[in-house]
N, C-alpha and C positions, 0 to 999 in steps of 0.2 A: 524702606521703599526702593532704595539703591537698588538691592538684591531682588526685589520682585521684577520690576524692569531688566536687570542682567537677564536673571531667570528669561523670561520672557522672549527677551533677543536670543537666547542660546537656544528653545528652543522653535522658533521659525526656524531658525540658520538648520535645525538637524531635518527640518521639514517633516511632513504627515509621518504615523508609525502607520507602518504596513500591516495593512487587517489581516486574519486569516479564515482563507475561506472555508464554509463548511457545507461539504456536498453530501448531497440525500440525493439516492437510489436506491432501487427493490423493492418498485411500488411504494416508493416517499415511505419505506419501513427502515431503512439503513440509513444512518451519517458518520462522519468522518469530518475532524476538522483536520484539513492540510497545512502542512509546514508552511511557512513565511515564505515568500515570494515565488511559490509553488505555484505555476497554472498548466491549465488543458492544453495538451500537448495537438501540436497542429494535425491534419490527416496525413498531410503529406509525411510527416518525420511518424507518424507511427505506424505507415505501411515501411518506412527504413526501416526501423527499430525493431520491427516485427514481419520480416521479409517473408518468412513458411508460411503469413496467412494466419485465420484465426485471433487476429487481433484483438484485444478489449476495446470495448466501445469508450471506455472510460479512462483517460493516461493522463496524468498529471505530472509534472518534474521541473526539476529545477532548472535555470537557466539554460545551462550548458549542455543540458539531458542525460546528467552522466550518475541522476537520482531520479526513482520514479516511484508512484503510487497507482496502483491500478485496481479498479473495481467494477466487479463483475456481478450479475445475477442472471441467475440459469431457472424461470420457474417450470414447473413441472419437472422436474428431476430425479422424483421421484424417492426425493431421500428426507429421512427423518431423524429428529434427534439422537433416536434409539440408535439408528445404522451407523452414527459418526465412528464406533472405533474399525467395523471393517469398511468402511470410505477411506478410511484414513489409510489403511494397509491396502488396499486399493491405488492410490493416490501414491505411496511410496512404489509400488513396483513401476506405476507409469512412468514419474518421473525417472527411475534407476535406466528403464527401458530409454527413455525420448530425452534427455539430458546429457548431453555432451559433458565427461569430464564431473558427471557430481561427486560430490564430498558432502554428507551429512554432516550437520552442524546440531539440531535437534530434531527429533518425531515424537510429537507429543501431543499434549492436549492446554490448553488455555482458557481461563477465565477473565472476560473484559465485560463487565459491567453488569454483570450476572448472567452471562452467556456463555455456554462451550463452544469451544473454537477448535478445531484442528488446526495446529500448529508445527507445517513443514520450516525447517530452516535450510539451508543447502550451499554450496559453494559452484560453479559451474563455469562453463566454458562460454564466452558472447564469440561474434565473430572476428573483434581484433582485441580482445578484454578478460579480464575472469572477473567474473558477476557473485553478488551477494542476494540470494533470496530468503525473505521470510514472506511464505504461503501462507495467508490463513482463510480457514474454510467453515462454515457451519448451515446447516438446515432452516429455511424459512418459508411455510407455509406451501411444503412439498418441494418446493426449488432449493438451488444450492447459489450462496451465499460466496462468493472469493474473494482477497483481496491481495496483490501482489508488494511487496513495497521491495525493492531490489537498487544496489547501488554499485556500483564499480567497487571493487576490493581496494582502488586509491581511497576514494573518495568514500567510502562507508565508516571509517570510525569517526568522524566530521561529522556526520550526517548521523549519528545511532541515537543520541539525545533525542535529536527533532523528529527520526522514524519511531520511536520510542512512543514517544506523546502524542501522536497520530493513533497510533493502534490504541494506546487506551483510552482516544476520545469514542470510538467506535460507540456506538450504540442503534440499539436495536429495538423498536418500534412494533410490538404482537398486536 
């Protein structure tokens, strides 16, 4: 009984565990459960963060902002399963073109939860930073499907477990 009581006290004293949330977009077709004390990142810091404009509607990160998840839905886009491998070599010259500083890390293709993914990795340039991206992309009901998940080159081997388990909570909703 000692020990149930201890128990007990140690864990009030650690206080609530932190849920994690799981966010559904694309037409409530897509979810993603986010890392542990991940939230929506305010307007104001993602017109900073994202100064060129074209921002996602959707930015999630971690406290200090220096990890982020972003997701996107484009419907009518006109693309379909079939098109992913030239989207994808599509998607590489854009980036090679509109990326400051990339370094390829993978271009490829991914399965998460019985779904094709275009799967960009990259290395790049931020404006006081060099940034980590894993793009991933796929086809949903004529629209196109994004997800950004990108970390500071400090702060990403920390973060690659937690970015990890995100992408293959991914699932997708036909």
């Amino acid at each position: 009984m000692r020990y149930v009581a201890a128990l007990v006290a140690l864990l009030v004293l650690l206080g609530p565990a932190h849920a994690q949330e799981k966010v559904v977009f694309a037409n409530e077709k897509v979810s993603i459960v986010l890392p542990e004390k991940f939230s929506r990142m305010s307007k104001e810091m993602i017109e900073k963060k994202y100064p060129r404009g074209n921002a996602p509607a959707d930015v999630f990160s971690n406290e200090r902002t220096t990890v982020s998840i972003t997701a996107g839905y484009t419907p009518n886009a006109n693309l379909t399963l079939e098109q992913l491998p030239q989207f994808k070599e599509v998607m590489e010259k854009t980036f090679e073109r509109n990326v400051p500083g990339l370094l390829w890390i993978t271009r490829g293709f991914q399965e998460i939860n019985g779904n094709k993914w275009v799967h960009l990795e990259f290395q790049s340039n931020a404006v006081d930073t060099e940034i980590r991206n894993i793009v991933l992309m796929t086809a949903l009901d004529n629209g196109l499907v994004m997800l950004n998940f990108n970390a500071t080159v400090n702060d990403y081997e920390s973060y690659k477990a937690v970015l990890e388990k995100s992408q293959k909570s991914i699932e997708i909703r036909q």
